[in-house]
C-alpha positions in Angstrom: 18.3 -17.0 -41.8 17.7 -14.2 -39.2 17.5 -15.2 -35.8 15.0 -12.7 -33.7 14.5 -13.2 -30.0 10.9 -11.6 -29.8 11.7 -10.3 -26.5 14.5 -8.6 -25.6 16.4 -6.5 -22.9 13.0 -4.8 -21.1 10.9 -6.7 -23.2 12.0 -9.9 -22.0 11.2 -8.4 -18.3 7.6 -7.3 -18.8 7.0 -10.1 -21.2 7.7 -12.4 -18.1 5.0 -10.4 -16.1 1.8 -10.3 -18.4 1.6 -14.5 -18.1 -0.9 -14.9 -15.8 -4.3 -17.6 -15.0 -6.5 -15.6 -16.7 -6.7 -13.2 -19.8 -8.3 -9.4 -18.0 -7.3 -8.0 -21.8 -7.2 -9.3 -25.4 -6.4 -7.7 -28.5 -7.3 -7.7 -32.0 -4.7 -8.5 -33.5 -3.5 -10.6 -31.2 0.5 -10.0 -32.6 -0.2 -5.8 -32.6 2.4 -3.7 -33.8 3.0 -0.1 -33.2 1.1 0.7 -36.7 -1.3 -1.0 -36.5 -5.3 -0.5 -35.8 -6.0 -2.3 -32.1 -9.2 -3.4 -30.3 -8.6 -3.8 -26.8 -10.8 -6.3 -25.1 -11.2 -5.9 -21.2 -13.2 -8.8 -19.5 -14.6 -7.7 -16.7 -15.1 -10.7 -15.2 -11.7 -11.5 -15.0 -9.0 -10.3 -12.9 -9.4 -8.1 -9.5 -13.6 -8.3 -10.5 -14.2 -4.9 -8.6 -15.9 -4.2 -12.3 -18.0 -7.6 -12.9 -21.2 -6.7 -13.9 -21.0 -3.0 -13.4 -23.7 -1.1 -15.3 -21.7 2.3 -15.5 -19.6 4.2 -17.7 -15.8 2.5 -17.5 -12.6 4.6 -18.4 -9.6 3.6 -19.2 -6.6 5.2 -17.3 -3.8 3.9 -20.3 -0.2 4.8 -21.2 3.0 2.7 -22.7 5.9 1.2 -21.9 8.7 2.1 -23.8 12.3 1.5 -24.5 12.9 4.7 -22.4 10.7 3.7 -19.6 13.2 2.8 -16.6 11.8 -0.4 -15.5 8.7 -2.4 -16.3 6.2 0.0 -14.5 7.0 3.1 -15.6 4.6 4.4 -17.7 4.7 6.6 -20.6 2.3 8.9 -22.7 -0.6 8.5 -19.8 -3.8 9.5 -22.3 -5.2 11.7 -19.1 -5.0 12.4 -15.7 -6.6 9.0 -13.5 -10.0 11.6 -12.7 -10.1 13.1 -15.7 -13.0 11.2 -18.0 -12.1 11.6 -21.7 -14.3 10.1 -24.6 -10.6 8.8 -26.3 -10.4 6.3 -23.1 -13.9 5.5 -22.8 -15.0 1.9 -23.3 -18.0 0.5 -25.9 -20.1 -2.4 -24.0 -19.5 -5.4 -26.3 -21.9 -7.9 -24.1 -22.2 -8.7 -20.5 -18.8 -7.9 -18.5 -17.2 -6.9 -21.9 -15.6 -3.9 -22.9 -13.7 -2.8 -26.1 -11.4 -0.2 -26.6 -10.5 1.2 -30.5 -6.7 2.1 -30.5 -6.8 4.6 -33.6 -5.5 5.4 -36.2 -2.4 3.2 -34.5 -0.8 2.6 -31.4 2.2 5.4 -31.9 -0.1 7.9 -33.0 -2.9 7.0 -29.9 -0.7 7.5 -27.5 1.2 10.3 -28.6 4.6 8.1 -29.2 7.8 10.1 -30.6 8.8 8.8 -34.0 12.0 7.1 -32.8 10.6 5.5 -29.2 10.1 1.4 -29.2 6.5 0.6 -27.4 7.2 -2.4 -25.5 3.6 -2.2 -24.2 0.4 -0.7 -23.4 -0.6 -0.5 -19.6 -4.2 -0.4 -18.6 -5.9 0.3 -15.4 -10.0 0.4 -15.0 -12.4 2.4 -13.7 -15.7 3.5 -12.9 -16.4 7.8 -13.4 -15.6 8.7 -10.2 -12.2 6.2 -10.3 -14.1 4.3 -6.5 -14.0 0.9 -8.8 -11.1 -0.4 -10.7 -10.5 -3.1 -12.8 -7.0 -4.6 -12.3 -5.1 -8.0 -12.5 -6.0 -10.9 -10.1 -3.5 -9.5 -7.5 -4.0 -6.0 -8.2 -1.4 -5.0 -9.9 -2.2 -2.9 -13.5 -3.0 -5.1 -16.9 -0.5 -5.0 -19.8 -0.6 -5.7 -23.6 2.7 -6.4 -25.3 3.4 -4.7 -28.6 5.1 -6.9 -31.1 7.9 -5.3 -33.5 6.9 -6.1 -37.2 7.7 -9.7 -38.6 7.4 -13.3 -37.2 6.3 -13.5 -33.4 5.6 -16.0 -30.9 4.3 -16.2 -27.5 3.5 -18.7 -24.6 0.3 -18.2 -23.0 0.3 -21.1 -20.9 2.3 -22.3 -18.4 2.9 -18.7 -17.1 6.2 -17.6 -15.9 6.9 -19.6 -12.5 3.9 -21.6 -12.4 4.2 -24.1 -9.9 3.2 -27.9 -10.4 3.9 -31.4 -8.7 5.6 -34.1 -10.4 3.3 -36.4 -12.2 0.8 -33.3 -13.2 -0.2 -32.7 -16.5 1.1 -28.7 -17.4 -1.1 -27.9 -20.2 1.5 -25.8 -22.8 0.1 -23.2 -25.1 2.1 -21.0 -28.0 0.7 -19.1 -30.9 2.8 -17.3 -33.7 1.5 -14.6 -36.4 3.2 -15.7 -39.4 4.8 -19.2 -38.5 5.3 -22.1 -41.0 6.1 -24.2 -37.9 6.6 -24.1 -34.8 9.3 -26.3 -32.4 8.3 -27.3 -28.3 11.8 -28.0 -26.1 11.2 -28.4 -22.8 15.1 -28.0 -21.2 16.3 -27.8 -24.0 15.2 -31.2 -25.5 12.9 -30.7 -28.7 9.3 -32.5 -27.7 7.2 -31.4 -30.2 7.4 -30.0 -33.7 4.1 -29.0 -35.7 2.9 -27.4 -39.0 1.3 -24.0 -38.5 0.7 -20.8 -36.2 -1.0 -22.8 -32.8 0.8 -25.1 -30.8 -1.4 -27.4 -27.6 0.6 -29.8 -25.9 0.2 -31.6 -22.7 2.8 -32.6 -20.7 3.7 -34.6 -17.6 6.4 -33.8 -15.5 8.1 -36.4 -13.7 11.4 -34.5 -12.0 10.9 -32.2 -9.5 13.1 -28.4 -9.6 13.0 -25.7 -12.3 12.4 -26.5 -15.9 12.9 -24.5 -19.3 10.0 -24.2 -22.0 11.2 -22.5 -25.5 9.3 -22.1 -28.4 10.9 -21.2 -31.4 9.0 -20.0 -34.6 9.8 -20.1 -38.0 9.3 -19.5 -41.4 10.9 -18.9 -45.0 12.6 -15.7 -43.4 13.2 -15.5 -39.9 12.5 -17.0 -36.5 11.3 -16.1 -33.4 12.0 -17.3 -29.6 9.8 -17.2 -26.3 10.7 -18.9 -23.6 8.9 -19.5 -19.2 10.1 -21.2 -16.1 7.9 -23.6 -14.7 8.9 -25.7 -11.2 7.6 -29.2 -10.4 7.7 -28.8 -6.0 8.4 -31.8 -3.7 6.3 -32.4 -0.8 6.2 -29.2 2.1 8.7 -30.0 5.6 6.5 -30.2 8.7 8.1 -28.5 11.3 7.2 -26.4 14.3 8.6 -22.8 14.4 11.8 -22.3 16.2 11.2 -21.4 19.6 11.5 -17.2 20.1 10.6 -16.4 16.7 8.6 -13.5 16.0 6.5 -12.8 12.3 8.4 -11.0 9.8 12.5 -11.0 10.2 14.1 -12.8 12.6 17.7 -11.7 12.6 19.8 -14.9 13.6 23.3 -14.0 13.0 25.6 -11.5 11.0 24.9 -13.7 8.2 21.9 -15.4 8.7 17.6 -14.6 9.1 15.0 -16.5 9.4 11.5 -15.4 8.1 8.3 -16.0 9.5 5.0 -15.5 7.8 1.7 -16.2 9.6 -0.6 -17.7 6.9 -3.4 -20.1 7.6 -4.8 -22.7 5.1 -1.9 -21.4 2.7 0.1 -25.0 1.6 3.2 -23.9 0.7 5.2 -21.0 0.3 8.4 -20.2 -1.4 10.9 -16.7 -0.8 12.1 -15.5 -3.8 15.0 -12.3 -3.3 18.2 -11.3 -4.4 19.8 -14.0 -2.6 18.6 -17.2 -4.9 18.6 -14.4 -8.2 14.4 -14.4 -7.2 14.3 -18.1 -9.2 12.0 -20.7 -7.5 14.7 -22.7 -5.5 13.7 -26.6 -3.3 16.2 -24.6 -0.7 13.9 -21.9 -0.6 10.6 -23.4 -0.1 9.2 -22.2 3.8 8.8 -25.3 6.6 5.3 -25.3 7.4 4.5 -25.9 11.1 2.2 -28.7 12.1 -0.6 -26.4 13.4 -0.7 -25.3 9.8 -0.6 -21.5 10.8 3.0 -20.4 10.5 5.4 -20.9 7.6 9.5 -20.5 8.3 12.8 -21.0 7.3 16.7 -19.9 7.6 18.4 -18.0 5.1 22.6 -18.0 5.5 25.2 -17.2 3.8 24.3 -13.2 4.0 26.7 -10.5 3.1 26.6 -8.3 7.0 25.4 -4.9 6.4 24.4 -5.9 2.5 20.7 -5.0 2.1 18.7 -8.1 0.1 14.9 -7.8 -1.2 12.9 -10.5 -1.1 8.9 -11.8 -1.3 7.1 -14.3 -0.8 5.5 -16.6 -3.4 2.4 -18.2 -1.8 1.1 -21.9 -3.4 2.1 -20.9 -6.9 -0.3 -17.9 -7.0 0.7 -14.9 -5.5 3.7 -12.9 -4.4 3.6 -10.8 -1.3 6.1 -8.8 0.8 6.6 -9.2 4.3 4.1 -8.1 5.9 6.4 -7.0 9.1 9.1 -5.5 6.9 10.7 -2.8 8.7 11.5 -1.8 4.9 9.9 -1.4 1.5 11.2 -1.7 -2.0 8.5 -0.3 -3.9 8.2 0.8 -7.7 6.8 4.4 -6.4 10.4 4.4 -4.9 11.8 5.9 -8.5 10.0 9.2 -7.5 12.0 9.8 -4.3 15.4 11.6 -4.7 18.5 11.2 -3.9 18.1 14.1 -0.9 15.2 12.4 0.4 16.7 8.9 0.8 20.3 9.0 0.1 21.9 5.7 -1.4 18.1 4.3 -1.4 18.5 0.7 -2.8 16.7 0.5 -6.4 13.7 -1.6 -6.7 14.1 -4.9 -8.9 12.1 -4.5 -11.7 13.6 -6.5 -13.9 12.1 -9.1 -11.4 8.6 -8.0 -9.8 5.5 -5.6 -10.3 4.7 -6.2 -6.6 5.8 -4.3 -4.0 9.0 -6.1 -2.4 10.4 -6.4 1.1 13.9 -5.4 2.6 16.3 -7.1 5.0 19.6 -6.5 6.3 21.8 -8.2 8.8 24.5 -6.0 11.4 22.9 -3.2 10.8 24.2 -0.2 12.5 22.1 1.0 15.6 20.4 4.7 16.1 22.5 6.1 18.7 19.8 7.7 21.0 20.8 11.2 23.0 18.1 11.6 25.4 16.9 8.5 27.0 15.4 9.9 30.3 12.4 12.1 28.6 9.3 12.5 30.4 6.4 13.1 28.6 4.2 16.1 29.1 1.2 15.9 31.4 -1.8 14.8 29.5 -3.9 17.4 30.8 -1.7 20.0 29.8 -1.0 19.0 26.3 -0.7 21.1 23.4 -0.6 19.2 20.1 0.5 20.9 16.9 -0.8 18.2 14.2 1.2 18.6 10.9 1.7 16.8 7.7 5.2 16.6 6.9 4.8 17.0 2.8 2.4 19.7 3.5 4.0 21.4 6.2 7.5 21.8 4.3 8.4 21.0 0.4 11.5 19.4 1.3 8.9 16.7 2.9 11.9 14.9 4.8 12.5 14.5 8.6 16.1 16.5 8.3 14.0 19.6 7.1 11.8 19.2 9.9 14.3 19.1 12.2 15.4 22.4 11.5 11.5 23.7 11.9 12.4 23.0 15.8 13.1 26.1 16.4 10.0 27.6 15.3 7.8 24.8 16.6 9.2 25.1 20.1 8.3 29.2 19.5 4.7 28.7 19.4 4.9 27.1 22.8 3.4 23.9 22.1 5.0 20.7 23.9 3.9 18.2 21.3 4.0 17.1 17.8 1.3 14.6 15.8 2.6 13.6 12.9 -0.6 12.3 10.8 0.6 9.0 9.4 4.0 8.1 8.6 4.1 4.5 8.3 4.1 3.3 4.3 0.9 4.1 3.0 -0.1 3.6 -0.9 2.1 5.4 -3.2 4.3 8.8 -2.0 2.0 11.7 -1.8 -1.2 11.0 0.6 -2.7 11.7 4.0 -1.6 8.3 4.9 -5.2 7.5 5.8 -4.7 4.3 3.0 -2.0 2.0 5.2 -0.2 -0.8 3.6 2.8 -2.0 5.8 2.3 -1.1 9.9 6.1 -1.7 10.7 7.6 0.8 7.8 8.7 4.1 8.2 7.5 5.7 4.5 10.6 6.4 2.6 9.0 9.4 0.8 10.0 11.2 4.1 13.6 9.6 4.4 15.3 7.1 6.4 14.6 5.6 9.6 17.5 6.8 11.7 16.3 10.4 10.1 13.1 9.6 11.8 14.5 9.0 15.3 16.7 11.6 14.9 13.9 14.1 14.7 12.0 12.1 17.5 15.2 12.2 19.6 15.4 16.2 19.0 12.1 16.6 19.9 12.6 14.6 23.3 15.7 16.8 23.7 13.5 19.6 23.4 10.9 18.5 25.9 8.1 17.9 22.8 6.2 14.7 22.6 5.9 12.9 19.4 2.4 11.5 18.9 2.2 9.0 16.1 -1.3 9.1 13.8 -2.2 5.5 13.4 -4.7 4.2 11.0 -5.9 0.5 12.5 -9.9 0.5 11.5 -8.5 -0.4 8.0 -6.2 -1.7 5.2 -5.6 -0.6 1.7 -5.5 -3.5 -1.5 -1.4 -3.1 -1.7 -1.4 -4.6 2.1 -0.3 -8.2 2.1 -2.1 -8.8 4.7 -5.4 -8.3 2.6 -4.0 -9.5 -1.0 -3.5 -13.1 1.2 -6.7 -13.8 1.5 -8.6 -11.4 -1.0 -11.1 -12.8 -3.5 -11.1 -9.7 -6.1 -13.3 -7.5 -4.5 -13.2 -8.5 -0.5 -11.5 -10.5 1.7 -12.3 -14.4 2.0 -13.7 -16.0 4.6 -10.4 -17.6 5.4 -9.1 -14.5 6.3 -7.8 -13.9 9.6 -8.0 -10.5 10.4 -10.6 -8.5 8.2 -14.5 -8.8 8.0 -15.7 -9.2 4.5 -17.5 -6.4 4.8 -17.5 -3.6 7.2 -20.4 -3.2 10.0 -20.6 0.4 10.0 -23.0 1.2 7.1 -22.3 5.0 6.5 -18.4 5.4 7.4 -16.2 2.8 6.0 -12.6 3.2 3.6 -10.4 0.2 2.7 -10.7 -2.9 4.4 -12.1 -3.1 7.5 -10.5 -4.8 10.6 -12.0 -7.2 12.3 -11.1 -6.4 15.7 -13.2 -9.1 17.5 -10.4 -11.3 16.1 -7.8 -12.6 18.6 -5.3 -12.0 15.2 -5.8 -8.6 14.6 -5.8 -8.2 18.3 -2.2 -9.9 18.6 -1.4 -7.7 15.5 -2.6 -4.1 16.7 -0.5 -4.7 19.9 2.3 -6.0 18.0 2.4 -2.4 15.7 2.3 -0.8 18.5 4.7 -1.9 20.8 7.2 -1.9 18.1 6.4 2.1 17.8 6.3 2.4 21.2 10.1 0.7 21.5 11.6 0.9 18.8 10.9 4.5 17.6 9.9 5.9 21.2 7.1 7.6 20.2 5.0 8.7 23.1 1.6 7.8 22.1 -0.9 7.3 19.2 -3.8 9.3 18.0 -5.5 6.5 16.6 -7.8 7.3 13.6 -11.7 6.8 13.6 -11.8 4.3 16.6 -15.7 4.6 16.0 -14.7 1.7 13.6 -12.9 -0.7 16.3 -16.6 -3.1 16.4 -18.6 -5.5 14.2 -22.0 -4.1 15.8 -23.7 -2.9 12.8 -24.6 0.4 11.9 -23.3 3.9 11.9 -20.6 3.6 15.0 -22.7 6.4 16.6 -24.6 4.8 19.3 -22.9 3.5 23.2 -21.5 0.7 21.9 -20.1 -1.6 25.0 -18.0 -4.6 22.9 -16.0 -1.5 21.4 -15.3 -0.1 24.6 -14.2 -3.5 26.0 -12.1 -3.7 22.4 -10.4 -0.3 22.8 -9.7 -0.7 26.6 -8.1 -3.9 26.0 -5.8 -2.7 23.6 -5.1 0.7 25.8 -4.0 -2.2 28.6 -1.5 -3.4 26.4 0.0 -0.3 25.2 0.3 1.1 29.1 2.0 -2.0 30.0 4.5 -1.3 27.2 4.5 2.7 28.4 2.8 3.3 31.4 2.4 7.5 30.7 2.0 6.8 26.7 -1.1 8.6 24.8 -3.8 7.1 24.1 -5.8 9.5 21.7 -8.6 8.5 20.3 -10.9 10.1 17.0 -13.8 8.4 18.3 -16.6 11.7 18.2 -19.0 8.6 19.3 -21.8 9.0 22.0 -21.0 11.1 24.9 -21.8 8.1 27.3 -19.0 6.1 25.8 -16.5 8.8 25.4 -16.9 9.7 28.8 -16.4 5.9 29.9 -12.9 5.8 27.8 -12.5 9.2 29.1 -12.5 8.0 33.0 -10.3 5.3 32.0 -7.9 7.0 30.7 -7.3 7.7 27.3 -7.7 11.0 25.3 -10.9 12.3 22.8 -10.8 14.7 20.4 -13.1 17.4 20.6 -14.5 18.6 17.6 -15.5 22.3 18.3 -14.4 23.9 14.7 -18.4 24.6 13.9 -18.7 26.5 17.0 -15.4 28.6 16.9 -15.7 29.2 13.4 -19.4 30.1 13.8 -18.2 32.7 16.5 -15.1 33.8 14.4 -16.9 34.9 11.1 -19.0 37.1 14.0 -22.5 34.6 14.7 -24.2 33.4 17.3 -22.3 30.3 19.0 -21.6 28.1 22.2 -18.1 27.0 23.3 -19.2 25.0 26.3 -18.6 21.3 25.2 -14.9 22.4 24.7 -14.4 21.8 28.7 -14.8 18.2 29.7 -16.6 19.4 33.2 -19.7 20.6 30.6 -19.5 16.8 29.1 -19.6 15.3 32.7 -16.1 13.9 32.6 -14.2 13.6 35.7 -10.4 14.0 33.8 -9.2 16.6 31.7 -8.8 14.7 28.6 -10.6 16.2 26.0 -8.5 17.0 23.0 -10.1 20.3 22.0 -9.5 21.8 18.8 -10.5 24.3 16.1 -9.5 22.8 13.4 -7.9 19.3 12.0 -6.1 18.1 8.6 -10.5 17.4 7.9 -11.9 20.7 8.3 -11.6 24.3 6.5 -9.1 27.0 7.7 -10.9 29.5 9.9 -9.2 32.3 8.2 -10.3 31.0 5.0 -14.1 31.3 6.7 -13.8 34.8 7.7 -12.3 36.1 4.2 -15.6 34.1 2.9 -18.6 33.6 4.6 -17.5 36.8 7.7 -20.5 39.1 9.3 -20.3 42.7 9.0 -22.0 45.6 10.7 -21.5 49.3 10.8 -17.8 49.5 8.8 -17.1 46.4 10.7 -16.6 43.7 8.0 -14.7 40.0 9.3 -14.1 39.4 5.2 -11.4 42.4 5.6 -7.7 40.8 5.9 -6.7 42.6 8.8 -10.1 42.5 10.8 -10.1 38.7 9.5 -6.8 38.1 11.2 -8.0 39.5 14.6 -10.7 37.5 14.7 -8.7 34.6 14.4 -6.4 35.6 17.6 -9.8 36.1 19.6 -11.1 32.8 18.9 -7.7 31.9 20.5 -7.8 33.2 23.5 -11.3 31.6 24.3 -9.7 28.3 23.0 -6.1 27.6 24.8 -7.0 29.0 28.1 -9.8 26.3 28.7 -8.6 24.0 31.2 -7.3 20.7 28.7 -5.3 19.7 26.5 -5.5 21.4 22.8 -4.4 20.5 19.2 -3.5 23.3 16.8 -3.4 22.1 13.1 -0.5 23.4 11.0 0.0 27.5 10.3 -3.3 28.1 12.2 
């Protein structure tokens, strides 16, 4: 007889993964194979929710996993591009919050498949028309349907992998085959249950605590068929109060040894899973919990110095996080950034996680900074050249921008804002969608490549303002997935509302910046910034969002003031000369009172030079602070941002003409341009230029 383990090398892996509380996707037949006709069942009500109930058109965004894909996320065969709305991927209403999907003529042939590729699995991601809504799994990462190889199989729905109980629960076990004549139950390896047919229920009570086994083996007259999950029975949470001078995230203790900190109210018990216990549920490895309930802790030893290890956290059996305070991500996007970028960039575990990991590393070797006595540039007399590093050159790294020095310092400015540069969601983005405050994003290179170029600028007598994006979170934070019902945050959650204030702007997840936690946590990003990286200031996106008085942020709004000049103390006490820039374009009342006080504004004038650059009527007064009543020159005036349309771009369009005079001519188009300039820079101020204009 032919013994065939159902799951095997990557299959094994992914298997692991798609074990979960709930079913988001069925399919009939529930064993598919590559040949065979599918309907895909998607249950709205399951999962993330963003879906439930939704009354539109849904989509399917839907590839495989293959024996050539190079770890469990790596899709294959994507049916179209995630905006693209194809009939093929477009779901049939079955009933209320159910959707199907026909998979025809077969899987290989649906999908595209070559003849001699293995599909392991198909991967699923929903979404409304427009892609704003999507249906995922509970913790937002993307839905997957194994596909069985023809013959006998087996598979556990229940316990998932890792599921956590205590000793003396009853662990409900589940296990249904295709073509099974019976079906076997050993729980470490001890046969508890043997039965007659193709569905196996059993109910089991555990009495020793640590990691257990479950197999199920199938059988018939000409093969069998294997599937096997962890489950853990915990012992009782250590109360103990966190070791004085610890600070969240990594606490680096010895050349050996860390101990992690993760703030995490009404959570009950958390376990770290990493390379250092082979990411199995471990009693060694299961956080103290201090008696205020708030923090959870622990020591790891026996580290390898200078050895990097990736780790998450597994919180009460349900979820698995990274650090939120990582200085480091391992992420699966990381497969997309090349060896130039990121030399000897560690490879994401994907033989253990779907989530987005964390990194630490003990001894490691300090930045050796060159210029240590830089003074930063007046604030009235800046001139800002805002860039985005992917945009401004295709090598996208910090090494390649250090070589743009040269032409930078050329142009005369005496500052550089990087729009954001901490890790945001996946590699190519604004950054406007933040997920980890304390991580330099890889897709740009390392961090000592970072300071390097920050150090160059300093030795060049350029500021380095840092975009930072603090009126929201994206779903990949950790911060939001901890306390995160499907759709919103809980009400348990410390630092988010449940739903933003401002009615007409809002992206992500809003802060909550009434919150004494988000307040500790705003200063906490920035100070690290501020001293670890020595950047000289932030320009801190849409501050018209730093309040929980409703409406559209527009309006003199005094908490927010009080909010914004609270955190400005903080930041001046950690630099007294660093910038405080905000994009605030609020009421003129309020700007002026944060202006006196002494932070930045950007000034918004592209209408008006634009207006007077394609040759019409305009008026550049609000570009000098004097017209808006200020008594310090700390309007940020500028032409144009990352958010507006190039002015040359205008004048080839939409420019005047008169008597042979015509602006949409190149050359006459280009002059225009350098006369907008000169009634721009000379203004008394400081001034932002945004890349190539």
């Amino acid at each position: 007889m032919n013994l065939r383990w159902i799951v095997i090398s990557i299959t094994l892996i992914v298997c692991a993964f798609t074990n979960g509380n709930s079913q988001v996707v069925t399919t009939d037949p529930e064993f598919p194979t590559a040949s065979d006709v599918v309907i895909v069942y998607f249950d709205a009500s399951q999962g993330n929710q963003e879906l439930k109930d939704f009354t539109g058109d849904i989509y399917a965004h839907t590839g495989v996993i293959t024996n050539e894909s190079s770890n469990p996320s790596d899709w294959k065969y994507v049916i179209a591009d995630w905006d693209e709305n194809t009939t093929k991927a477009k779901l049939s209403k079955v009933s209320t919050n159910l959707y199907q999907l026909a998979i025809t003529p077969h899987i290989k042939d649906f999908y595209g498949v070559a003849e001699d590729e293995e599909i392991l699995q198909m991967a699923f991601v929903f979404r409304n028309t427009d892609g704003s809504i999507v249906g995922r799994e509970e913790d937002g990462s993307d839905i997957f349907a194994n596909v069985y190889q023809p013959g006998l199989s087996v598979n556990i729905s229940s316990p998932y992998d890792d599921q956590i109980i205590l000793p003396g629960d009853q662990l409900h076990i589940s296990a249904s085959s295709n073509e099974a004549d019976s079906m076997f139950l050993f729980i470490d390896d001890v046969l508890i249950e043997k039965i007659e047919g193709i569905s196996l229920d059993y109910s089991h009570t555990e009495s020793t605590s640590g990691s257990h086994l479950i197999k199920v083996l199938a059988k018939n007259s000409a093969e069998e068929a294997l599937d096997s999950v962890f489950y853990y029975a915990r012992g009782s949470v250590n109360l103990e109060s966190l070791p004085a001078g610890w600070k969240n995230g990594i606490n680096y203790l010895a050349d050996d040894s860390v101990g992690l900190a993760l703030f995490a109210p009404n959570k009950d018990y958390i376990f770290v899973l990493g390379d250092f216990n082979d990411w199995r549920l471990d009693e060694k490895y299961m956080m103290n919990k201090a008696p205020d309930s708030y923090y959870h802790w622990i020591a790891i030893g026996d580290l390898t110095p200078q050895k990097e290890y990736i780790y998450q956290y597994y919180i009460d059996g349900e979820l698995k996080i990274a650090d939120p305070y990582t200085e480091k991500t391992s992420d699966p996007n990381d497969k997309n950034i090349s060896n130039e970028t990121y030399p000897g960039l560690i490879e994401y575990p994907s033989s253990k996680t779907r989530e987005i990991a964390s990194v630490l590393q003990t001894n490691q070797v300090d930045y050796e900074w060159k210029n240590t006595d830089f003074i930063a540039p007046n604030k009235g007399q800046l001139v800002i050249y805002e860039l985005l590093i992917r945009d401004f050159i295709a090598k996208h790294d910090y090494k390649t921008l250090i070589d743009t020095l040269d032409y930078l310092d050329s142009l005369g400015i005496n500052a550089i804002e990087l729009m954001p540069f901490n890790e945001f969601e996946g590699n190519e983005s604004w950054g406007y969608n933040p997920s980890f405050y304390f991580a330099p994003d890889k897709y740009y290179g390392p961090k000592n490549d970072l300071k390097a170029f920050i150090d160059s600028c300093h030795g060049r007598g350029i500021a380095v303002i840092m975009d930072m994006v603090l009126n929201h979170s994206y779903g990949q934070s950790p911060m939001v997935r901890m306390y995160f019902d499907g759709t919103k945050p809980t009400p348990e959650k410390p630092w988010y509302n449940e739903q933003s204030p401002n009615s007409t702007y809002s992206w992500g997840f809003d802060f909550n910046h009434e919150s004494v936690y988000t307040q500790e946590f705003v200063d906490s990003v920035n100070r690290f910034w501020l001293g670890k990286y020595k950047v000289d200031g932030f320009r801190f996106d849409f501050t018209k969002g730093f309040t929980n008085t409703p409406g559209d942020g527009g309006a003199y709004d005094a908490s927010r003031i009080a909010i914004l000049k609270r955190m400005a103390d903080i930041i001046w006490e950690k630099n007294a000369n660093a910038y405080v820039i905000l994009e605030h374009l609020a009421d003129n009342s309020e700007e002026k009172e944060l202006a006196n006080y002494g932070m930045l504004l950007w000034g918004n004038m592209n209408h008006d030079y634009l207006e007077a650059s394609m040759g019409y009527n305009s008026d550049f007064d609000r570009i000098s602070y004097q017209e808006r009543g200020w008594n310090s020159p700390h309007l940020v005036g500028y032409m144009e941002s990352h958010d507006e349309e190039r002015m040359m771009y205008k004048n080839l369009q939409y420019g005047n003409s008169a008597e042979g005079y015509d602006i949409k001519y190149l050359y006459t188009g280009l002059h225009r341009v350098e006369l907008a300039a000169n009634f721009f820079i000379p203004v008394p101020g400081p001034k932002m230029i945004w890349q190539f204009g």
